[in-house]
C-alpha positions as protocol buffer text, in pm:
chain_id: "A"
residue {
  index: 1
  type: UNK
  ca { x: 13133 y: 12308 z: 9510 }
}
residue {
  index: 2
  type: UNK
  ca { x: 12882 y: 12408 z: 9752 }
}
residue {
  index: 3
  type: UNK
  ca { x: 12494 y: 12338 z: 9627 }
}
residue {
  index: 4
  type: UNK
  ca { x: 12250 y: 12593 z: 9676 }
}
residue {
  index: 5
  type: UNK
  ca { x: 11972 y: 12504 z: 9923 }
}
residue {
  index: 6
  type: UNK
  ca { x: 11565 y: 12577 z: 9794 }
}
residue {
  index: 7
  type: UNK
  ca { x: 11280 y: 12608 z: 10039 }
}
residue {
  index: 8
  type: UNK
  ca { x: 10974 y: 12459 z: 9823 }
}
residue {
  index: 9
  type: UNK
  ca { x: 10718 y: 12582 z: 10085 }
}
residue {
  index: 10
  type: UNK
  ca { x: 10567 y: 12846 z: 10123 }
}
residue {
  index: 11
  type: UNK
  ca { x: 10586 y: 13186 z: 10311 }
}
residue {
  index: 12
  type: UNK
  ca { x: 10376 y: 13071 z: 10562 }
}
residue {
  index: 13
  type: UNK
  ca { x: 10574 y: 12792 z: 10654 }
}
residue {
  index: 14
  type: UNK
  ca { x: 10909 y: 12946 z: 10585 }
}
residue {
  index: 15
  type: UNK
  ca { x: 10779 y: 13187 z: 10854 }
}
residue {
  index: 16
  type: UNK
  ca { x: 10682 y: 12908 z: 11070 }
}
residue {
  index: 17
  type: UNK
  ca { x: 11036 y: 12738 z: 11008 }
}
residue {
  index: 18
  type: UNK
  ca { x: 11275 y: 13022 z: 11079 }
}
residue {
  index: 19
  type: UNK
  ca { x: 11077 y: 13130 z: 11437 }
}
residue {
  index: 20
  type: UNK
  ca { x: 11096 y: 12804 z: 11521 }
}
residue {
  index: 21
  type: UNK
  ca { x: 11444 y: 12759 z: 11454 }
}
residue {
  index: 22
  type: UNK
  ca { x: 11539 y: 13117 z: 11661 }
}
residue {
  index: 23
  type: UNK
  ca { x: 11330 y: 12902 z: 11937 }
}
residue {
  index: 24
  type: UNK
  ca { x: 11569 y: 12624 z: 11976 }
}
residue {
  index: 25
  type: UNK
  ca { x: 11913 y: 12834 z: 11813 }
}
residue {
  index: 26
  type: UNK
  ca { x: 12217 y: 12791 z: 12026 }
}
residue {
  index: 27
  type: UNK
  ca { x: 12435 y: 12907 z: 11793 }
}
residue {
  index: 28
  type: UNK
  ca { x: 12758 y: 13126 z: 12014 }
}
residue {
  index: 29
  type: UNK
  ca { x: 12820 y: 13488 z: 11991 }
}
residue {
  index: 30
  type: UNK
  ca { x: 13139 y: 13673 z: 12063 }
}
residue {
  index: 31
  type: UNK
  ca { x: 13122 y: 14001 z: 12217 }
}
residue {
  index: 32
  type: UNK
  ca { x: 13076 y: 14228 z: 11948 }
}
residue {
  index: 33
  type: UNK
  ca { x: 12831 y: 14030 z: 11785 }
}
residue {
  index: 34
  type: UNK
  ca { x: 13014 y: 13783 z: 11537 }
}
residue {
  index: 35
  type: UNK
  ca { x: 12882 y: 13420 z: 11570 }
}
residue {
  index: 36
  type: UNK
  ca { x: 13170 y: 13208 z: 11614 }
}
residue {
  index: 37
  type: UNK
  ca { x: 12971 y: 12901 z: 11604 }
}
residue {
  index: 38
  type: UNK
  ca { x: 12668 y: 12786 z: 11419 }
}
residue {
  index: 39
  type: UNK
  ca { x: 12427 y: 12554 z: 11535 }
}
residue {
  index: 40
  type: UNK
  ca { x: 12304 y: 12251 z: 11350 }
}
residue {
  index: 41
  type: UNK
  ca { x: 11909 y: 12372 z: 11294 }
}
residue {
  index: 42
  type: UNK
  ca { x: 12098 y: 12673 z: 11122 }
}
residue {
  index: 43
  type: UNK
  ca { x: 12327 y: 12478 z: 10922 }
}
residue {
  index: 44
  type: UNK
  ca { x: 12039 y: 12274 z: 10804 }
}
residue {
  index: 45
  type: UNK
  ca { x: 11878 y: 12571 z: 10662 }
}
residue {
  index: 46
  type: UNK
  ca { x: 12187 y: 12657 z: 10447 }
}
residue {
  index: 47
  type: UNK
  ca { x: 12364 y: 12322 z: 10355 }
}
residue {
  index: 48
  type: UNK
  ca { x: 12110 y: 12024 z: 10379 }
}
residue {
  index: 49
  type: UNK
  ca { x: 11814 y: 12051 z: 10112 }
}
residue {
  index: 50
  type: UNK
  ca { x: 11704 y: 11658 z: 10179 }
}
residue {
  index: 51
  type: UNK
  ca { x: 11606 y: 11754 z: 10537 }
}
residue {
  index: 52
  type: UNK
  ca { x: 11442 y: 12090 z: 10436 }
}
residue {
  index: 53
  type: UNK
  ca { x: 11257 y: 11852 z: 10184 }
}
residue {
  index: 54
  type: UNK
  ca { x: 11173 y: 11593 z: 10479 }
}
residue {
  index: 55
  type: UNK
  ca { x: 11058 y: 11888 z: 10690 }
}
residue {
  index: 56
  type: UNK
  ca { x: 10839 y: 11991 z: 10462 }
}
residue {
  index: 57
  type: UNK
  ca { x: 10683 y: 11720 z: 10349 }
}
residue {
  index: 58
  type: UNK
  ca { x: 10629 y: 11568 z: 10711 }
}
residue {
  index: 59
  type: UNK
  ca { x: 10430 y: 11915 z: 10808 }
}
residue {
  index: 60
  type: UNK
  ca { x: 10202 y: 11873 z: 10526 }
}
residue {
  index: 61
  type: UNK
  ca { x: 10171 y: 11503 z: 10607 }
}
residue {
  index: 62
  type: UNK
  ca { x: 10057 y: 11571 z: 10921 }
}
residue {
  index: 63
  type: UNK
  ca { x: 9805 y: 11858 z: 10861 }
}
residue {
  index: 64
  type: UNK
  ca { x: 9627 y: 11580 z: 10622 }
}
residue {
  index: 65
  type: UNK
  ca { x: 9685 y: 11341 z: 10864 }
}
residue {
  index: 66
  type: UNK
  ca { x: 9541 y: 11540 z: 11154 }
}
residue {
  index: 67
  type: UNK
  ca { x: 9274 y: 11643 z: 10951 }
}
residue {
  index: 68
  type: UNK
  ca { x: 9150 y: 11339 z: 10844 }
}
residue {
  index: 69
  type: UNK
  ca { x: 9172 y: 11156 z: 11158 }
}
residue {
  index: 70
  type: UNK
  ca { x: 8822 y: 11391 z: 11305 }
}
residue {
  index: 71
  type: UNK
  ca { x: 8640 y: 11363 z: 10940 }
}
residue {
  index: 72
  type: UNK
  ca { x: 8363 y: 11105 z: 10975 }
}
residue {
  index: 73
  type: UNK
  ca { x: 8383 y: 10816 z: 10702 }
}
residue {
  index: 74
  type: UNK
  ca { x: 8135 y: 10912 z: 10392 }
}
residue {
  index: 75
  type: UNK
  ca { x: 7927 y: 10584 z: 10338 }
}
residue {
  index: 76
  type: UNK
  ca { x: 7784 y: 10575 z: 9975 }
}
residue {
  index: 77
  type: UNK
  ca { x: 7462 y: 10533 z: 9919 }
}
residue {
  index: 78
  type: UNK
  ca { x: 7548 y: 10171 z: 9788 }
}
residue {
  index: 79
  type: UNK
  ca { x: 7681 y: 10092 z: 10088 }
}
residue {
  index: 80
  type: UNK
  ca { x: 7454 y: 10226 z: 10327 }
}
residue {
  index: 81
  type: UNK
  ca { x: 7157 y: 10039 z: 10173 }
}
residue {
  index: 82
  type: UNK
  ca { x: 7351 y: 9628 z: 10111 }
}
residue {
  index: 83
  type: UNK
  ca { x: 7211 y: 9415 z: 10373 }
}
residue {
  index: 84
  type: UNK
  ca { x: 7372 y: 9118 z: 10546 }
}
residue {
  index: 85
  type: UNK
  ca { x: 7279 y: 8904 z: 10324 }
}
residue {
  index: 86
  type: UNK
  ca { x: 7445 y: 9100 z: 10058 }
}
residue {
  index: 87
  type: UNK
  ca { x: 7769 y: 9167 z: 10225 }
}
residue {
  index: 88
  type: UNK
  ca { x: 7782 y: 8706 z: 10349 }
}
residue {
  index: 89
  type: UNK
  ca { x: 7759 y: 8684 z: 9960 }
}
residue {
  index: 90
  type: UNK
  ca { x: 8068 y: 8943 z: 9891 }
}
């Protein structure tokens, strides 16, 4: 029984998946068209949903990631004002 795959993303990125999947296809075409062989980035995208999840989960990981790695660290106002003395005693 074949399961049916799910893309939990969004348009966006399903967009973003399938162009760059057509970038990196090499699936083979006969001459009048008919694929007579499917390449694994297209198989992916109808038979493995753990990879689809991974994919997805990885780009949004690495948005945050990316984002938060050029965000300056918010000191509190607590922590901003403790002196030396204050922090030796922690």
């Amino acid at each position: 029984m074949a399961m049916q795959v799910v893309w939990h993303g969004t348009q966006q990125e399903s967009f973003d998946l399938v162009n760059a999947i057509a970038r990196n296809c090499t699936c083979e075409f006969g001459l009048m068209g008919v694929r007579l062989a499917t390449c694994a980035p297209h198989r992916m995208l109808t038979e493995d949903q753990r990879a689809l999840n991974g994919l997805l989960f990885a780009r949004r990981m690495a948005e945050r990631l990316n984002s938060e790695e050029f965000t300056r660290a918010k000191n509190t106002p607590a922590s901003r004002n403790r002196g030396l003395s204050s922090i030796a005693a922690d």
